[in-house]
C-alpha positions in Angstrom: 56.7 8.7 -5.0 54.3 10.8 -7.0 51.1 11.9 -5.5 48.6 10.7 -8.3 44.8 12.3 -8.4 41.3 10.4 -9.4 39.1 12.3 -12.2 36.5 12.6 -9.4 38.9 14.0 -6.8 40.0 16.8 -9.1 36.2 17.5 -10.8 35.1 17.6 -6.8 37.5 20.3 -6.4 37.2 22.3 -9.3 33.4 22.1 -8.3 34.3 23.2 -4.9 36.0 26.5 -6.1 39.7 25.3 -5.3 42.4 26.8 -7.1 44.1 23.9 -9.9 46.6 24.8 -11.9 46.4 22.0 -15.3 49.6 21.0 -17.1 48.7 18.8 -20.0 52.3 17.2 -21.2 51.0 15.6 -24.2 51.6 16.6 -27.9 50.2 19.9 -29.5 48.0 17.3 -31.8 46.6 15.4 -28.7 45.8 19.4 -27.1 44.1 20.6 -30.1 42.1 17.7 -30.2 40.7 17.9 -26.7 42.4 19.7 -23.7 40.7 20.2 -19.7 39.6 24.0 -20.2 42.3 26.7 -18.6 45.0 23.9 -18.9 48.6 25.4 -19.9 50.2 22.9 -22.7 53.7 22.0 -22.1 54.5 18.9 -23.9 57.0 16.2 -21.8 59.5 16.5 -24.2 59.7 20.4 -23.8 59.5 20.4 -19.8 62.8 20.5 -18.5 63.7 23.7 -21.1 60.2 25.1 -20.4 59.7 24.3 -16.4 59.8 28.0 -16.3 56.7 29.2 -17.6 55.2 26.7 -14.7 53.3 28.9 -12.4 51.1 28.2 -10.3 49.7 30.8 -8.1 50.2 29.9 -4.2 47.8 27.6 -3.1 46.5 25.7 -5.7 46.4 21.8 -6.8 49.0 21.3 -9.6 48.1 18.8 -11.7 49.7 17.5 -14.9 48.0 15.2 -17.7 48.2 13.0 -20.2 46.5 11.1 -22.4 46.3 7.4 -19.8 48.4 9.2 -17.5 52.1 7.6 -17.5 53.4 10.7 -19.1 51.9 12.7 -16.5 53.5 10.5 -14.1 57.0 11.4 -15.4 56.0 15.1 -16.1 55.2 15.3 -12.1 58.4 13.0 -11.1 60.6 15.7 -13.2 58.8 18.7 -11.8 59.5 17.5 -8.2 63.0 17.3 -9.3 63.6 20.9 -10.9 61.9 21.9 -7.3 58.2 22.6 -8.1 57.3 19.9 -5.3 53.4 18.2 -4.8 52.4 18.0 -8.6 49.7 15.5 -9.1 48.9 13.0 -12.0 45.8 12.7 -13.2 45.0 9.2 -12.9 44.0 7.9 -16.2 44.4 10.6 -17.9 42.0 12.7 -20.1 40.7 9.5 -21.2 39.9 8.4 -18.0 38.2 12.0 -17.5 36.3 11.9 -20.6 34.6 8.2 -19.5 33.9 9.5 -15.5 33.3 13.0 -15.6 32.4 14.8 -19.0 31.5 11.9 -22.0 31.2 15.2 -24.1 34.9 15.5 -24.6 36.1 13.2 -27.7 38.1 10.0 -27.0 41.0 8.7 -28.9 
């Protein structure tokens, strides 16, 4: 089962100064349009051949996003199973962030 994370539970601990590691899994289009700042873009499609260049430093909150978040929920299911264990998914997704936590951030 795949751990899944609230908007509000990750922008309480980014406020709180915990270390989070951000995997947006969505298309280069969907990045350049809007991203979560210091996210690193690896696009669902491109995970298994990229898993790689995941990583995290020791300690933090891993947590991958998507646009609604069931891509994110796949991204985390596959990372679990090419060993990079306790990777989150953003609940909702970027959308979901943009309506609870920062309305700034274009929706689409």
């Amino acid at each position: 089962m795949v751990f899944q994370i609230s908007p509000r539970e990750l922008a309480d601990a980014i406020a709180a100064g915990k270390p989070v590691y951000l995997i947006d899994v969505r298309k280069p289009w969907e990045h350049e349009r809007v991203a979560l700042p210091g996210s690193l873009l690896v696009p669902l499609d491109e995970l298994t051949e990229r898993a790689d260049e995941i990583e995290p430093p020791p300690g933090a909150l891993v947590v991958a996003y998507c646009h609604h978040g069931v891509r994110s929920l796949s991204a985390a299911a596959l990372l679990d199973r090419l060993g990079l264990p306790g990777v989150a998914s953003l609940r909702g997704g970027i959308d979901a962030w943009s309506r609870e936590i920062d309305p700034s951030l274009p929706r689409y």
